[in-house]
C-alpha positions as CSV (number, residue, x, y, z in Angstrom):
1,X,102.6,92.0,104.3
2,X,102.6,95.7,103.7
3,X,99.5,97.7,102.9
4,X,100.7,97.1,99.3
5,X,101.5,93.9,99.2
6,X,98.0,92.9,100.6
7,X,95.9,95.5,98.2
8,X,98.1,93.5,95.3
9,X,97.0,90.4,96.3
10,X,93.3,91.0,96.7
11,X,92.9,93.1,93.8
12,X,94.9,90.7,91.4
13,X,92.6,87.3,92.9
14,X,89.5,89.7,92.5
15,X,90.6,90.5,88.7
16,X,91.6,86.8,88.2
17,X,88.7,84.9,89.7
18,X,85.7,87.4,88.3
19,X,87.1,89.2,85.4
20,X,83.5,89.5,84.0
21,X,82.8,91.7,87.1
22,X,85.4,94.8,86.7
23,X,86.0,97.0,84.0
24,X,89.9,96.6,84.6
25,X,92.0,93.6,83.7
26,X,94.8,91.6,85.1
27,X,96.4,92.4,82.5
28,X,96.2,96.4,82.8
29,X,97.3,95.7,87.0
30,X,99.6,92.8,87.3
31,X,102.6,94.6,86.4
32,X,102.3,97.8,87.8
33,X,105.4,99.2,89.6
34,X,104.6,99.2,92.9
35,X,104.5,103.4,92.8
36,X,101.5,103.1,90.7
37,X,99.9,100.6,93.7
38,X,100.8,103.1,96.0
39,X,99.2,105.8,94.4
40,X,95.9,103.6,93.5
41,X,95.8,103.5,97.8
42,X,95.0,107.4,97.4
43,X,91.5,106.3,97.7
44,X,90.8,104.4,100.7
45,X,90.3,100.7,100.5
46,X,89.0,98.6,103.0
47,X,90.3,95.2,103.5
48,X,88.6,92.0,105.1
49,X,91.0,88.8,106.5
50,X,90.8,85.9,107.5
51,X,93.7,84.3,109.5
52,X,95.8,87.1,108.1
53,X,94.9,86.7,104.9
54,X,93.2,88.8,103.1
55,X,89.5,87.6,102.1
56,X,87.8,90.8,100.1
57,X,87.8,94.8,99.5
58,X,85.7,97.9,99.2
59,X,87.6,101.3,97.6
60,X,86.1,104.5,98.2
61,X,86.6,107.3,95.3
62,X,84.9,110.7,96.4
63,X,84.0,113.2,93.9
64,X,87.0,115.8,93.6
65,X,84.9,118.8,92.6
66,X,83.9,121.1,95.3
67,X,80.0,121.1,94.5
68,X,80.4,117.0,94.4
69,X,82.5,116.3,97.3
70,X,79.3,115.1,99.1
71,X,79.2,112.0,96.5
72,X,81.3,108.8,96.6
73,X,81.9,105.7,94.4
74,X,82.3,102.2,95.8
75,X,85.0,100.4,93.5
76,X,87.0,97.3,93.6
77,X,83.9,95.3,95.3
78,X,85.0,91.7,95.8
79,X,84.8,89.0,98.8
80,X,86.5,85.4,98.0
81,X,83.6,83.5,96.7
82,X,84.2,81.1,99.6
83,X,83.3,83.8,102.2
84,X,80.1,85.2,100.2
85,X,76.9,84.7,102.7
86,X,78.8,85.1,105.8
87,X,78.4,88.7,106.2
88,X,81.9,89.9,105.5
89,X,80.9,92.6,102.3
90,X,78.0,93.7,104.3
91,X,80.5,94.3,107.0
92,X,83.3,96.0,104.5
93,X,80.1,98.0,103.3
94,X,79.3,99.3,107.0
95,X,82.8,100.0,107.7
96,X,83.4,102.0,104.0
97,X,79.5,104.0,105.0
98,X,81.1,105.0,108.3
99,X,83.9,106.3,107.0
100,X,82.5,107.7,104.0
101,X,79.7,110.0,106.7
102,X,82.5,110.9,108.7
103,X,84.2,112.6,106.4
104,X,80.9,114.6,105.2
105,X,80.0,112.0,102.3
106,X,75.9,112.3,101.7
107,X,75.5,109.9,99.1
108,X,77.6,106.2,97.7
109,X,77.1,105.7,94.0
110,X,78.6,102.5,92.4
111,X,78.4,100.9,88.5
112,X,77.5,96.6,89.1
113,X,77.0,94.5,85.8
114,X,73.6,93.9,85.0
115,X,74.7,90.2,84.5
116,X,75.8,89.9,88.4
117,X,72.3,88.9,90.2
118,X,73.8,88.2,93.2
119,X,75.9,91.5,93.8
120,X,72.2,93.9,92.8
121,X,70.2,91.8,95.3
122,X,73.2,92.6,97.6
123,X,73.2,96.5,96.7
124,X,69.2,96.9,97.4
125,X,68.9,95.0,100.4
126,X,71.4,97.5,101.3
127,X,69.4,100.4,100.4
128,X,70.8,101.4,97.1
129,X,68.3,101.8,94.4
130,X,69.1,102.2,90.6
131,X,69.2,105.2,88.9
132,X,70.1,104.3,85.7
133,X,71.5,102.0,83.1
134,X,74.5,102.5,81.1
135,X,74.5,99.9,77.9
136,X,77.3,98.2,77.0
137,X,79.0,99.6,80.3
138,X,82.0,97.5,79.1
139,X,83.4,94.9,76.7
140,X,84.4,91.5,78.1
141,X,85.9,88.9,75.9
142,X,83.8,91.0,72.9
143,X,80.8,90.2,74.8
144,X,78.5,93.8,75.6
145,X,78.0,94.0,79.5
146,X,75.6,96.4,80.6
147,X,76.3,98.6,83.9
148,X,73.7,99.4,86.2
149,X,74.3,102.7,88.4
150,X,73.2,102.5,91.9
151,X,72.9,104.8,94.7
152,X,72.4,105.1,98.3
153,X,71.7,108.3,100.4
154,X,73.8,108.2,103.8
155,X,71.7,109.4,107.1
156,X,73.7,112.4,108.9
């Protein structure tokens, strides 16, 4: 598989296994010429396997804007439900911080529903704290989901 091929396949089982946990759709992705997948790789995404197969992801979208270029989003967070506990998004989340201070990042920022228990625990033990709350963040089948913004300052 390409570096396409395998970002369509993990984005499209994160979309279609959790769709309450992103703000896209399969719907708005499954289609998409594979130009458009090439260009969503702009932003670097990290990629976990497991006997060539590829288990869960962690995007990185830095701040264009010269006076924000120090900040970075983490987006399209998802490990196969099957590999959850095993260490695998804390490992995606090391690799993605490494990179992220080594191109001059200071700080990751991220957006997690407020419904997803699990994926906040995860964000704090890993040194993000909240900095705000963005009501109905987004619509999933008509229900209101809040967000929760989260951030973590990298060390030097």
């Amino acid at each position: 598989m390409d570096e396409i091929d395998v970002f369509r396949c993990i984005r499209l089982e994160a979309l279609s296994r959790e769709p309450s946990s992103f703000a896209s759709r399969f719907e708005d992705w499954v289609n998409l010429p594979d130009e458009e997948w090439r260009q969503r790789l702009n932003n670097p995404v990290f990629v976990a396997f497991l006997n060539d197969q590829p288990i869960g992801m962690m995007g990185l979208a830095r701040h264009r804007p010269s006076k924000m270029a120090h900040r970075a989003a983490l987006i399209s967070v998802y490990v196969r439900k099957s590999q959850r506990g095993t260490g695998i998004a804390e490992n995606l989340l090391n690799a993605v911080a490494d990179y992220a201070r080594s191109v001059g990042v200071l700080q990751l920022e991220l957006a997690v529903s407020a419904e997803n228990p699990a994926a906040l625990c995860f964000y704090r033990r890993h040194g993000f704290v909240e900095a705000g709350r963005i009501p109905c963040g987004f619509l999933h089948d008509d229900k209101e989901i809040d967000e929760v913004a989260m951030v973590r300052r990298l060390s030097r």
